[in-house]
C-alpha positions in Angstrom: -76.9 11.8 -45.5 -73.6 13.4 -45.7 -73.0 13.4 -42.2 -73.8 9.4 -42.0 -71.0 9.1 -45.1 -68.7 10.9 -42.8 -68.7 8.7 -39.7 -69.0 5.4 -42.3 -66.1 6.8 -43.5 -64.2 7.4 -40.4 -65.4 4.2 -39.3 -64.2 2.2 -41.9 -60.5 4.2 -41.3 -60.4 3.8 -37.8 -61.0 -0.4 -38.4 -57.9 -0.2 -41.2 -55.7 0.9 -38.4 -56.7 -0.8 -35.5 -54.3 -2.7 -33.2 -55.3 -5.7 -31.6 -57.0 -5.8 -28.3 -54.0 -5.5 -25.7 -55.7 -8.5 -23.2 -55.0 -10.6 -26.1 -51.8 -13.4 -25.8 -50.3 -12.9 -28.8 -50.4 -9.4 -27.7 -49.0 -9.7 -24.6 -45.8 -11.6 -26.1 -45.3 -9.1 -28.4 -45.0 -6.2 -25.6 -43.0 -8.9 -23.7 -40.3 -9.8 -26.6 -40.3 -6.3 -27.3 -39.0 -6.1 -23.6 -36.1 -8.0 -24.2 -35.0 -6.4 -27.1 -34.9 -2.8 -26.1 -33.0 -4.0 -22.9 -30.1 -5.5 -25.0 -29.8 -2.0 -26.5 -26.3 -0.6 -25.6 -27.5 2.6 -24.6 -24.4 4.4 -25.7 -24.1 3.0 -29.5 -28.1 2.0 -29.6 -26.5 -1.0 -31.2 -28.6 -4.5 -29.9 -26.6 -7.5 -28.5 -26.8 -10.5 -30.3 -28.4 -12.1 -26.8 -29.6 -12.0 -23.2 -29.4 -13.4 -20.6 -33.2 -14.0 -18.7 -32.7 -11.0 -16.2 -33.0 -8.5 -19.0 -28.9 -7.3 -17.1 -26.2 -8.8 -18.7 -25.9 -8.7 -23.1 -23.2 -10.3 -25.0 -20.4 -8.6 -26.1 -20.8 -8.9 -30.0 -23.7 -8.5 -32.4 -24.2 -8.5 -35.7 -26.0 -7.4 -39.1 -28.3 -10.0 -38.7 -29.1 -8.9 -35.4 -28.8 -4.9 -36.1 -31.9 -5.7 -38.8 -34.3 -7.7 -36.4 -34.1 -4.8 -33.6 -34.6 -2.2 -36.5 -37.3 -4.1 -38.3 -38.8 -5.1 -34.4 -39.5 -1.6 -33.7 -41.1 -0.5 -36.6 -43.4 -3.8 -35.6 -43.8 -1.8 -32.1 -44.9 0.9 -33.6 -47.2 -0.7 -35.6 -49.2 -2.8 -32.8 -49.4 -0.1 -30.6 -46.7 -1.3 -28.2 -45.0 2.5 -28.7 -45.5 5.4 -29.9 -44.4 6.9 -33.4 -41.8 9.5 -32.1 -40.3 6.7 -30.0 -39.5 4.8 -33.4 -38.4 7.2 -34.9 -35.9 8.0 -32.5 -34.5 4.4 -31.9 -34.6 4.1 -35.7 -32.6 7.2 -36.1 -30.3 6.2 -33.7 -29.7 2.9 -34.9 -29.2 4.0 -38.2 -26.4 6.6 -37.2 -24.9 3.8 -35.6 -24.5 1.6 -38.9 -23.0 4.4 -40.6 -20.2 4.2 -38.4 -19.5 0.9 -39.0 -16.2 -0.2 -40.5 -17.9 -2.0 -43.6 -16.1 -3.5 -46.9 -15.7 -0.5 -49.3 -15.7 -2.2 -52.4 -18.8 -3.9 -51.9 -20.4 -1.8 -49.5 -21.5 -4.9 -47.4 -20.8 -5.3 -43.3 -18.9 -7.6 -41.5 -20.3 -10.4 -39.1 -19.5 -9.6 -35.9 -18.8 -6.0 -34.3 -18.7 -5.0 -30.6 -22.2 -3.3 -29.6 -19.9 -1.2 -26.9 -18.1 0.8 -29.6 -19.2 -0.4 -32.7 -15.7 -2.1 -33.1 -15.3 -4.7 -35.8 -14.2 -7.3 -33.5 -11.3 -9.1 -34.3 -11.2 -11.2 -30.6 -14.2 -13.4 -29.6 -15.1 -11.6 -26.7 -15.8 -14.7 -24.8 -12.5 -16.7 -25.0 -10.3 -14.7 -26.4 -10.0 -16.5 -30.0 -8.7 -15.2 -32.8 -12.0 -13.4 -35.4 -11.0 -13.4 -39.1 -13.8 -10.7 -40.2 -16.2 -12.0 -42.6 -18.9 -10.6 -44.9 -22.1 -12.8 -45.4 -24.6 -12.6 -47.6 -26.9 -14.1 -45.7 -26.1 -11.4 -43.1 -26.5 -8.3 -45.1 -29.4 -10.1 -46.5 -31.4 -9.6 -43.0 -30.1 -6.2 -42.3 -30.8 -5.1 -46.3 -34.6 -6.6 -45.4 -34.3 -4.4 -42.8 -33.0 -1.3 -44.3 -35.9 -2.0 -46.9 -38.5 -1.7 -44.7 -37.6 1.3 -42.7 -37.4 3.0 -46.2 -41.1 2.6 -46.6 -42.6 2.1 -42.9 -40.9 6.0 -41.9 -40.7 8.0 -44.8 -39.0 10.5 -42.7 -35.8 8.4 -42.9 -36.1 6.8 -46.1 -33.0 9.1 -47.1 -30.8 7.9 -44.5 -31.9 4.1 -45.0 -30.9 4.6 -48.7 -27.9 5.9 -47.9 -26.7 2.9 -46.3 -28.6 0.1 -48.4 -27.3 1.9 -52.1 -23.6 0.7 -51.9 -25.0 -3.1 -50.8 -24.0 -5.0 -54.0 -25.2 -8.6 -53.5 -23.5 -9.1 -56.8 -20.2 -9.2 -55.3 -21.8 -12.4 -53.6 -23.2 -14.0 -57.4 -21.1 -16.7 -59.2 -23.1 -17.3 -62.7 -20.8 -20.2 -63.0 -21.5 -22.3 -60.3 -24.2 -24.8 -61.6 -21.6 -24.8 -65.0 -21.7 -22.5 -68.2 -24.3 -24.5 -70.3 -26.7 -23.6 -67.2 -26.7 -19.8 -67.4 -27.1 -18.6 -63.9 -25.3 -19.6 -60.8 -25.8 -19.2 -56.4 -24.2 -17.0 -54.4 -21.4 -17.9 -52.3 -21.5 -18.3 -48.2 -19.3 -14.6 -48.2 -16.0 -13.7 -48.0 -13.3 -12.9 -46.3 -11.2 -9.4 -47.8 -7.9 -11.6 -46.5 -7.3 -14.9 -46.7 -8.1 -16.9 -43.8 -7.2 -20.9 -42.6 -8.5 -23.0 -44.1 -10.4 -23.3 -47.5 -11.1 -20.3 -49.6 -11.6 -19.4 -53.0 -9.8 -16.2 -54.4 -11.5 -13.7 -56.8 -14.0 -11.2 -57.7 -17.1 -11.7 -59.5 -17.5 -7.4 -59.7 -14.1 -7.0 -60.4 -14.5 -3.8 -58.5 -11.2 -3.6 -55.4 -9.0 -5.7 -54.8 -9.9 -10.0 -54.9 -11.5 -11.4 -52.0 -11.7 -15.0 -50.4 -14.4 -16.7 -51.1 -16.3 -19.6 -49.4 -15.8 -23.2 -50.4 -19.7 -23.6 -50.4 -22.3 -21.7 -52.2 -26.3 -21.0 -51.0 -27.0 -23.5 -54.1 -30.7 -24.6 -52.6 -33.4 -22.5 -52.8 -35.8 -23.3 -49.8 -33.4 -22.1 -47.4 -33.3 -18.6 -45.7 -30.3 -17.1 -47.9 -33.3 -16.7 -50.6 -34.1 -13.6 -48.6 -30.4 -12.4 -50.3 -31.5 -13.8 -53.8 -34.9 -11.9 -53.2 -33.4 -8.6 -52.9 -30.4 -9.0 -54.9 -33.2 -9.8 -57.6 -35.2 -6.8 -56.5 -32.2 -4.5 -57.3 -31.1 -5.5 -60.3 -27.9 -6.5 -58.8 -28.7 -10.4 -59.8 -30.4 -11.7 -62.7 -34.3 -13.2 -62.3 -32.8 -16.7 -63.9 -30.7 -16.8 -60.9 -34.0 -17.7 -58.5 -34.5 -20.7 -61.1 -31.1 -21.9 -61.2 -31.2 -22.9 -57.0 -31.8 -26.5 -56.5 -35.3 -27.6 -55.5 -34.1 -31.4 -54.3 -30.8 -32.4 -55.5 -31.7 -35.1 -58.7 -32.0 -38.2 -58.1 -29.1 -39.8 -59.7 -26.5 -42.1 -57.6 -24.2 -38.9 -58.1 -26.5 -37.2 -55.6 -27.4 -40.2 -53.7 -25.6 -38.8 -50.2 -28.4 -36.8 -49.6 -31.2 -37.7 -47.4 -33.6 -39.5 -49.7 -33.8 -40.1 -53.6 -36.5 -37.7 -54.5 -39.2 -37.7 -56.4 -39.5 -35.5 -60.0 -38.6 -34.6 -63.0 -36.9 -32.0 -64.9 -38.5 -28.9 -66.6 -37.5 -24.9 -67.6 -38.3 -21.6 -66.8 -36.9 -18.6 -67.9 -34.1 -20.9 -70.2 -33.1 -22.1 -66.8 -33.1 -26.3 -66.2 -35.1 -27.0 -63.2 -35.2 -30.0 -61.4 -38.6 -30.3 -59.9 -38.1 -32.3 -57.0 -40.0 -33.5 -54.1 -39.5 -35.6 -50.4 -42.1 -37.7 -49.4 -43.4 -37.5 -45.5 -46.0 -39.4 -43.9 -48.0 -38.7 -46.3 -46.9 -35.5 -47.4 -45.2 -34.3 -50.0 -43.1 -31.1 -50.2 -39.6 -29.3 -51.1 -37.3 -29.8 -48.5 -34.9 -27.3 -46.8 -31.3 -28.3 -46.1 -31.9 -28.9 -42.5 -35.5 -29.6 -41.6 -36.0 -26.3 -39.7 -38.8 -24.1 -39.8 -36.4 -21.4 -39.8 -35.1 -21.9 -43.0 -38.9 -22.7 -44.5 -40.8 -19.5 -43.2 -38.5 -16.6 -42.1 -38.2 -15.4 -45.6 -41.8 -15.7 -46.0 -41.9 -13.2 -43.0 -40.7 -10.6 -45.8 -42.1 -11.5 -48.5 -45.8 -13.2 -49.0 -44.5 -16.4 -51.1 -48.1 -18.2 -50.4 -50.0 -15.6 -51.9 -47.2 -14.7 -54.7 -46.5 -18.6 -55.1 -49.8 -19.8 -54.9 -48.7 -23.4 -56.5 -45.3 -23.4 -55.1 -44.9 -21.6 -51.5 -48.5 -21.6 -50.9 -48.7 -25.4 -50.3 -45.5 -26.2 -49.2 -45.3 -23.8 -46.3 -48.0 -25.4 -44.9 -46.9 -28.8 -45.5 -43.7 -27.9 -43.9 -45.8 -26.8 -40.5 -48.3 -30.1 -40.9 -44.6 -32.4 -40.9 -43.5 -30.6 -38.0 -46.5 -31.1 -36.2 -46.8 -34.7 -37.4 -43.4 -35.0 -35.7 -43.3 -33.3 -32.4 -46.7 -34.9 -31.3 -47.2 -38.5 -33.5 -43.4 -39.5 -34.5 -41.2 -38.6 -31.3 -44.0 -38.1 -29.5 -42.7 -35.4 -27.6 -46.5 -33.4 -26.8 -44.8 -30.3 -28.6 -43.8 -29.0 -31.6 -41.4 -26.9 -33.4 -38.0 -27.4 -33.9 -35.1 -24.9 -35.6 -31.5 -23.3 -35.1 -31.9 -21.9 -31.5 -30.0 -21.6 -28.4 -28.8 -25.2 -27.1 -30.3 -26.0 -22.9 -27.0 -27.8 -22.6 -25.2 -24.7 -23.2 -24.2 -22.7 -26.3 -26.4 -22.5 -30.1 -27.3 -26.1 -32.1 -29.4 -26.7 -34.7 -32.8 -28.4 -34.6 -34.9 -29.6 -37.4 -36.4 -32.4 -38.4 -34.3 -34.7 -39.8 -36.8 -36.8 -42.8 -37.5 -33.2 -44.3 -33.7 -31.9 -44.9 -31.1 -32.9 -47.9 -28.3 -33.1 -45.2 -28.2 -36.7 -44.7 -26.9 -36.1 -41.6 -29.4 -32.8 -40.7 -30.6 -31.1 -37.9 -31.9 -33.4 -35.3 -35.0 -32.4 -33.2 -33.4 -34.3 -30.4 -30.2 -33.8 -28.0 -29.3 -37.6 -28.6 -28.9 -36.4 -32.3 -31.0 -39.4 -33.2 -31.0 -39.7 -37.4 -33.6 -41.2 -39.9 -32.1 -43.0 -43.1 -35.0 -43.7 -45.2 -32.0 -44.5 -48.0 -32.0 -43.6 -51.8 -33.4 -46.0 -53.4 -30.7 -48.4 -55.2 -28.2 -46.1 -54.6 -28.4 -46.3 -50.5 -29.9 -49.0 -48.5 -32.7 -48.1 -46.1 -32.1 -48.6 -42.4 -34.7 -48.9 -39.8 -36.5 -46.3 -38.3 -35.5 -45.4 -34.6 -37.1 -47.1 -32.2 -37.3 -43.9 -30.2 -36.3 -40.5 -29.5 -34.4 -38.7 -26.8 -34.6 -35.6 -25.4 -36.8 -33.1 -27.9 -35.5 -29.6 -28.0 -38.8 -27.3 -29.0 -37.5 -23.6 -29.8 -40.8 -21.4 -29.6 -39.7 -18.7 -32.4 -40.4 -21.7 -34.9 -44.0 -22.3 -33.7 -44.9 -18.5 -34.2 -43.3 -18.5 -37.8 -46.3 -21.5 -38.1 -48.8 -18.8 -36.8 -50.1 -18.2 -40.7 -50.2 -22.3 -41.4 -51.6 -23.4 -38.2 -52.9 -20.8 -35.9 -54.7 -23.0 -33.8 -52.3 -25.6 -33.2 -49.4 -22.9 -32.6 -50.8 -20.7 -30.5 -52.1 -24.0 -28.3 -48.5 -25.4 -28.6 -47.3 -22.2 -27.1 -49.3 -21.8 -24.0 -48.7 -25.1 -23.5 -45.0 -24.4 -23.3 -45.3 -21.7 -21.4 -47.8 -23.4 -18.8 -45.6 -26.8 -18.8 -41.8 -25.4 -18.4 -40.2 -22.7 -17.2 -39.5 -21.3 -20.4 -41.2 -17.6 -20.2 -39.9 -14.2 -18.3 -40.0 -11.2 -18.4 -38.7 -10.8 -22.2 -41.1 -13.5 -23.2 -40.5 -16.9 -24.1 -37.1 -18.2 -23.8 -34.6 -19.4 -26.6 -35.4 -23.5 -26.5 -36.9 -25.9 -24.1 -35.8 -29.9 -23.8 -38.9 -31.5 -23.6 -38.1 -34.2 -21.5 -35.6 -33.2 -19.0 -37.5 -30.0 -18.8 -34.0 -28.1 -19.7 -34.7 -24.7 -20.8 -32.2 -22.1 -22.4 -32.8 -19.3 -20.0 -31.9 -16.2 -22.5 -33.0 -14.4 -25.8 -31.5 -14.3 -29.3 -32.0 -11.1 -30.9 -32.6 -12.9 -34.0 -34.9 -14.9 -32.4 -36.9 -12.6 -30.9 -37.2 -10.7 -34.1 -38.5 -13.5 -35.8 -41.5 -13.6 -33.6 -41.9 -9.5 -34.0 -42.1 -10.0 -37.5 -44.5 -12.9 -37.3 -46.9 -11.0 -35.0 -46.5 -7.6 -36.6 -48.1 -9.8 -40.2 -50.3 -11.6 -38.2 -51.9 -8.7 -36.1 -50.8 -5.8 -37.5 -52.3 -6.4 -41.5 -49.3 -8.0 -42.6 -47.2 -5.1 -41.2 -43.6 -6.4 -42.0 -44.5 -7.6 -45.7 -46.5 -4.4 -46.7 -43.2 -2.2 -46.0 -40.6 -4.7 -47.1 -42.5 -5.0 -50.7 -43.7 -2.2 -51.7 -42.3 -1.0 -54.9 -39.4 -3.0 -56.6 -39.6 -5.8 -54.6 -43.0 -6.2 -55.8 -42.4 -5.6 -59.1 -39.2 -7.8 -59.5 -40.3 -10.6 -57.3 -43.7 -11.3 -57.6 -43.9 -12.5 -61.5 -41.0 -15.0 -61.2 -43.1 -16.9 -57.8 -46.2 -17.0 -60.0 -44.7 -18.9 -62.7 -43.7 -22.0 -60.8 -45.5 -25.1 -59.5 -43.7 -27.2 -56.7 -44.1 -31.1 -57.1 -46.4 -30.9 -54.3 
């Protein structure tokens, strides 16, 4: 009997950690994005180039946080489905890390700058393309990514939680938080775009919400709506203690729908109520039928790669948990019935024309004039209400661009119709190498962006490290005070959904 108990038990452990059979497709993209990420490591700074080109032989010239995190978090992903061995991570971890603490970072509030030269690890202060002139910048979007990042190598290899700490503990996304911003009857406030730690052209906004070093220069614009991916910076701002709980309430869900508001794309439906003493405006788009929160843009990108972190359907069970997958069911609805394009999925990616746009669609964004999922940049106005005039819907569309990182942050919504949508890509275009799928495809003229984003690629890491690897990249991101902080405030909400 006791031996039976034994191989039950052993049994039962081996199925906890198995890895997906390697004949599958999913697998097989993961071992091929993987590809393209390790070969846009410098091999001298072990710092990742923010893209590609499809050879797998020539990287850009600059990266940055955002960037550094998705090849950090991507390899703990590796490890975990099998694609390499522990000691491998560990090394590539290790050296990564010793590379960010050479970084030139902002002292005061411990955060990095946007753009440094994978060669050297230079803060760049020369686009390395065309020569123009970089005024260095901290975002907090940015450090958002690689503080996710930092976050999950803590708990994913214990080994080197002392050295992730080292460089996440002087990260103060409160130098980001203005509690003013929404006004001082509201009580909380958003965090600002970033800075700048001298005053750049243009329009900036001197001060110092720490008070800690010398002021800074602000962005005009804060990150004032909440289903967009600078969350993942309110999340673990939140998590720290660094930014109050209220804070997560105090982001817009719609703008209202006064006149005052009435540039945005459509006069939504809701009404006001209050959590945690903060007003909340529960508002709502309509959809073809669907109702849901909208992002800014229309981009799955801004919907789901937060939810790559942290498990807002299953935390936000009457919030996140129905509008992710009403934001995956309006993209579908889109790609295949609306423009009829025969695919689907559409967000920020590299442009087949040449250089990076941003794709979305359009009737689920509160940029009036939002991301397009065409190159013709064709709009919808479905007016607000007696505010705005309607106009008529377009009679077509041009030139879909389809970005395949967007259909595998679907993968949890729609597995079916993603993972169909992708081999249908991939048989229909020329849009997969060596490195895996390539950055965007134009539908129609069969245009494809032949190279990889590193952020890009990280996103569909993360999505097929949760999807096949027992929710790999949420387990270590979470665990602890992220859990603890973040959790509670999702249950309390329900979306006007």
């Amino acid at each position: 009997m006791k031996r039976i108990i034994a191989i039950v038990a052993v049994c039962l452990l081996c199925t906890a950690f198995t890895v997906p059979v390697r004949d599958d497709p999913l697998m097989r993209y993961a071992r091929d994005t993987w590809r393209s990420l390790t070969a846009s490591v410098h091999p001298g700074t072990h710092l990742i180039a923010d893209n590609i080109d499809a050879t797998l032989t020539r990287p850009s010239r600059y990266t940055s946080p955002t960037n550094i995190g998705a090849y950090l978090w991507s390899t703990v992903v590796a490890r975990d489905l099998g694609i390499i061995k522990a000691r491998e991570a560990h090394r590539r971890i290790d050296e990564t890390l010793t590379a960010l603490a050479g970084l030139e970072r902002h002292e005061a509030s411990g955060m990095f700058y946007n753009w440094y030269d994978p060669a050297d690890g230079a803060l760049l202060r020369t686009w390395p393309d065309d020569g123009s002139t970089v005024h260095p910048f901290l975002s907090s979007v940015d450090n958002g990514w690689l503080a996710a990042a930092l976050m999950v190598v803590r708990n994913a290899v214990p080994t080197l939680r002392g050295r992730a700490d080292a460089l996440l503990k002087p990260m103060d996304f409160g130098f980001y938080y203005n509690a003013a911003s929404r006004g001082p009857e509201v009580g909380a406030g958003a965090l600002r775009g970033g800075f700048w730690d001298v005053e750049p052209p243009g329009c900036s906004v001197q001060g110092n919400y720490r008070g800690r070093g010398p002021d800074v220069f602000y962005t005009c614009h804060h990150y004032d709506t909440l289903n967009s991916e600078p969350r993942i910076a309110s999340y673990i701002g939140i998590s720290l203690g660094q930014i109050p709980a209220e804070h997560y309430f105090a982001l817009w869900r719609t703008l209202p729908g006064t006149c005052e508001w009435g540039w945005a794309e459509q006069k939504p439906v809701g009404s006001w109520t209050e959590h945690l003493g903060i007003p909340v405006f529960e508002g709502a788009y309509r959809y073809r039928g669907l109702q849901l929160v909208p992002t800014w843009g229309g981009d799955m990108f801004e919907e789901l790669m937060p939810d790559l972190f942290v498990p807002e359907a299953a935390w936000g069970p009457r919030s996140w948990g129905v509008n992710h997958p009403r934001h995956v069911r309006a993209q579908i609805i889109h790609g295949l019935q609306e423009a009829r394009y025969g695919y689907w999925g559409f967000s920020p990616a590299s442009d087949p024309a040449g250089g990076y746009r941003e794709y979305g669609v359009d009737a689920i964004g509160q940029q009036s004039d939002g991301y397009t999922s065409d190159q013709e940049r064709t709009t919808v106005d479905p007016g607000f209400g007696e505010c705005r005039p309607a106009q008529p819907e377009p009679a077509s569309y041009g030139d879909g661009v389809v970005t395949p990182h967007a259909v595998f942050l679907a993968l949890p919504y729609a597995r079916r119709e993603a993972t169909d949508n992708l081999a249908r890509i991939a048989r229909d275009f020329d849009a997969y190498g060596p490195g895996g799928f390539y950055d965007a495809v134009a539908v129609r003229s069969g245009t494809v962006a032949r190279r990889h984003l590193a952020l890009d690629q990280g996103m569909i890491m993360a999505a097929l490290g949760n999807l096949l690897g027992r929710d790999s990249v949420r387990r270590h991101f979470t665990r602890g005070q992220v859990e603890q902080a973040v959790k509670p405030l999702l249950r309390i909400e329900e979306f006007n959904v």
